[in-house]
C-alpha positions as a printed NumPy array, in Angstrom:
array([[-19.986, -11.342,   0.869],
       [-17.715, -11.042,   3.738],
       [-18.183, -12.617,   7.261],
       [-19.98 , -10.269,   7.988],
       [-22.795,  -9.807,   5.328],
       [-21.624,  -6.972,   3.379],
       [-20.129,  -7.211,  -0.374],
       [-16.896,  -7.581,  -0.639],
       [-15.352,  -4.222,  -1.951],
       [-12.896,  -5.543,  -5.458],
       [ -9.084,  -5.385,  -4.848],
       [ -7.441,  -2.612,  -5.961],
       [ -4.422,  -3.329,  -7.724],
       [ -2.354,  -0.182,  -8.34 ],
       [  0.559,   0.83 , -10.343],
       [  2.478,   4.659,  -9.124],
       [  4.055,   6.714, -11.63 ],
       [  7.48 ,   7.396, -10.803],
       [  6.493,  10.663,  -8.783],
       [  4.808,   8.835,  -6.385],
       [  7.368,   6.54 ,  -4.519],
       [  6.491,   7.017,  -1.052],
       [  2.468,   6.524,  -1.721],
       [  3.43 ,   2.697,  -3.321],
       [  5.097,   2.26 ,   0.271],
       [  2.806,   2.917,   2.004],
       [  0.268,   1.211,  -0.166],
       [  1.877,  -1.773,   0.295],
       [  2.532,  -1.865,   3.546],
       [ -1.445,  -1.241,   3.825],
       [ -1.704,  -4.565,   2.067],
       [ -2.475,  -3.163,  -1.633],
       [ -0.475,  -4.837,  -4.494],
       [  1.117,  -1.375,  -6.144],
       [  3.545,  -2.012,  -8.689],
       [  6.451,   1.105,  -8.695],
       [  9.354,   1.466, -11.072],
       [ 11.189,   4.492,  -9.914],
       [ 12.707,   4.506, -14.322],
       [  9.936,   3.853, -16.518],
       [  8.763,   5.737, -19.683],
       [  5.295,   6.756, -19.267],
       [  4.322,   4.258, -22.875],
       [  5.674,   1.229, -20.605],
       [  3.92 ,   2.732, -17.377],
       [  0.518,   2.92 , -19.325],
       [  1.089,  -0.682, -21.177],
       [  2.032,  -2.43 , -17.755],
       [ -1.04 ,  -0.889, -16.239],
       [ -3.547,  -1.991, -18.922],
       [ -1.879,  -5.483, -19.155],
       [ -1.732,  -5.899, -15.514],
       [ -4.84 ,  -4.238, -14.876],
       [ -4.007,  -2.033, -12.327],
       [ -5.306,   1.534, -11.933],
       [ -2.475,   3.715, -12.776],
       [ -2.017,   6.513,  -9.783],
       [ -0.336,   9.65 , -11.32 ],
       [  0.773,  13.288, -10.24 ],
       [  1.491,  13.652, -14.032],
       [ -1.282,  15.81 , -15.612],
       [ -0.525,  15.304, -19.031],
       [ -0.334,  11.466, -18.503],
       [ -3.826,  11.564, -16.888],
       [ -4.902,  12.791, -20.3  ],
       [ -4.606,  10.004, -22.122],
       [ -7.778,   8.605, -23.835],
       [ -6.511,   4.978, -23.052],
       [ -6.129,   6.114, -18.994],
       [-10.306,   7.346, -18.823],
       [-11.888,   5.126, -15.636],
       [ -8.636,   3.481, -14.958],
       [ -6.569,   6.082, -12.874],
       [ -6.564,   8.463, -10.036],
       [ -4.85 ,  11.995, -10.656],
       [ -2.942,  12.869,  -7.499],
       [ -3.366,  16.432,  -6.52 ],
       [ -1.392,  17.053,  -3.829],
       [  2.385,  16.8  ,  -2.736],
       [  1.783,  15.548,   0.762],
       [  1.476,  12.012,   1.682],
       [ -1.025,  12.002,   4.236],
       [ -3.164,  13.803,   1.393],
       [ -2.812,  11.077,  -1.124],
       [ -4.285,   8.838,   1.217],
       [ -6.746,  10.923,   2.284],
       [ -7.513,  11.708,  -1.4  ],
       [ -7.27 ,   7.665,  -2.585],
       [ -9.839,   6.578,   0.952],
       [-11.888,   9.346,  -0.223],
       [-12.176,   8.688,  -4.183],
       [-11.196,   5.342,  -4.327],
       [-12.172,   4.264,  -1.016],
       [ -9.438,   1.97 ,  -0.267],
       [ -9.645,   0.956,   3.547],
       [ -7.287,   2.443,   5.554],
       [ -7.954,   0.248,   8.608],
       [ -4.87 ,  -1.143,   9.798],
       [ -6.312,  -3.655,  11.995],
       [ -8.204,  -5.396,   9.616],
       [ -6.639,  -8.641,   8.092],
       [ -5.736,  -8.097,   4.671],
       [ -2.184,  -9.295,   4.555],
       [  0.771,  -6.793,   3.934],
       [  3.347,  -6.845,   1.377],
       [  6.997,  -5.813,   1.777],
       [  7.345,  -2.189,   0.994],
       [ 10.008,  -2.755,  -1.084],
       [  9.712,  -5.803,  -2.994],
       [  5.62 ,  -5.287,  -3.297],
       [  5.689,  -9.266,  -2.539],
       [  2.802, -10.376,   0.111],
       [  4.628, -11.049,   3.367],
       [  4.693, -14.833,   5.01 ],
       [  4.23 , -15.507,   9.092],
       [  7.319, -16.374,  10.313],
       [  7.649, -18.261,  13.965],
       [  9.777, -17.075,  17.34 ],
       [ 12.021, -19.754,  16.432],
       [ 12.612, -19.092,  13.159],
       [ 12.977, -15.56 ,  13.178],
       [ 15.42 , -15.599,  16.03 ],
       [ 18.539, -15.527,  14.07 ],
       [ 16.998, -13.227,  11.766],
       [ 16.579, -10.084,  14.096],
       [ 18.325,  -8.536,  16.673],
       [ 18.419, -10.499,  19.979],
       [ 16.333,  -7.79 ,  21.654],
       [ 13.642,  -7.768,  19.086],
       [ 13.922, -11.854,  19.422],
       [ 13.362, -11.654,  23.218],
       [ 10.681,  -8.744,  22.622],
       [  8.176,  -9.95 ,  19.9  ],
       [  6.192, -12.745,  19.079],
       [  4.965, -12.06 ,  15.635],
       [  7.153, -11.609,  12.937],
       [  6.439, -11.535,   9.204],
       [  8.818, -11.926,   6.467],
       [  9.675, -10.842,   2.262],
       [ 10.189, -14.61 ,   0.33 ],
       [ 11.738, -12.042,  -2.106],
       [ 14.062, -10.208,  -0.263],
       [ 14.474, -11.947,   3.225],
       [ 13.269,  -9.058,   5.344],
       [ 11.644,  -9.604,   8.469],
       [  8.966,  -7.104,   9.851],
       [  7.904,  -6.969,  13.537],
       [  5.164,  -4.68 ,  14.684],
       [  7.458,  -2.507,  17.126],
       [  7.306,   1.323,  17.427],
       [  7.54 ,   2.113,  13.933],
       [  4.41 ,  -0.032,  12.98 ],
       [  2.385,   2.168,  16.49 ],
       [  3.676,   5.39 ,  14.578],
       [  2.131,   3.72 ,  11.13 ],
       [ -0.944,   2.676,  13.147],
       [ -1.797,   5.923,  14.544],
       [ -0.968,   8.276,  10.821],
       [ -2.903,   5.831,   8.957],
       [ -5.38 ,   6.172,  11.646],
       [ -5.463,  10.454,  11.771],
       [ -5.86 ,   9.997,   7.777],
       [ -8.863,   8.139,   7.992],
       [-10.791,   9.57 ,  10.85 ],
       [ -9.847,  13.083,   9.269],
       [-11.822,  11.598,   5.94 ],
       [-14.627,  10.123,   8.357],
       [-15.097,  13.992,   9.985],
       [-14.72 ,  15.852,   6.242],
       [-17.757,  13.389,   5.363],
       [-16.446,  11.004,   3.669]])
């Protein structure tokens, strides 16, 4: 149960077939761990899946076909990314609230991001974005540092369109 009463929806943990690069971005930076190789055979996409139990996200039909796949992926319809999250909050329903706290991960290394302080992260950005921001999260992997400027408000409000477009379609 959460703090607030309700059951705890199971974490998602996804892996994206090689079609589906931008999705696993986004996914991540939504907070989802989504393993993405963009070279990977589809026998080594299917064992990493299984073995990492993930749930294998695919544009792929033929792939979706596999016996070994039934329950355990998501067929991807559509070539827009605003539908794949519509389509994922819809069959999946993965929460597309921003706002809540469920950590984010660095949409490029998939590794969950770390608070950083003012004081650390002052040599890390540019002086503006020092002077400007007061939160600042960084990749243990690959050293970036996020801040939520404009490009995190443009995030914010697509993310947001997605899912009140889902809420009005009824789902």
């Amino acid at each position: 149960m959460d703090m607030l009463g309700q059951p705890e929806q199971p974490v998602i943990r996804f892996m994206a077939d090689a079609m589906l690069g931008r999705l696993a971005r986004w996914l991540r930076i939504l907070g989802y761990d989504t393993a993405y190789e963009q070279m990977i055979t589809d026998e080594v996409l299917i064992e990493r899946a299984l073995r990492e139990d993930r749930w294998l996200l695919t544009r792929d039909r033929y792939l979706a076909q596999r016996k070994v796949l039934r329950g355990r992926h998501t067929l991807i319809e559509s070539d827009d990314l605003e539908d794949h999250l519509g389509q994922l909050h819809q069959d999946l329903k993965i929460d597309l609230d921003m706002t809540r706290h469920r950590g984010y991960r660095c949409a490029d290394c998939n590794v969950a991001l770390i608070s950083v302080s003012p004081d650390n992260a002052r040599h890390l950005v540019p002086p503006f974005v020092a002077q400007q921001y007061r939160e600042f999260l960084q990749c243990s992997h690959c050293r970036r540092v996020f801040w939520p400027g404009t490009h995190w408000h443009d995030l914010l409000a697509r993310v947001t369109a997605i899912r009140e477009g889902s809420i009005a379609d009824g789902t």
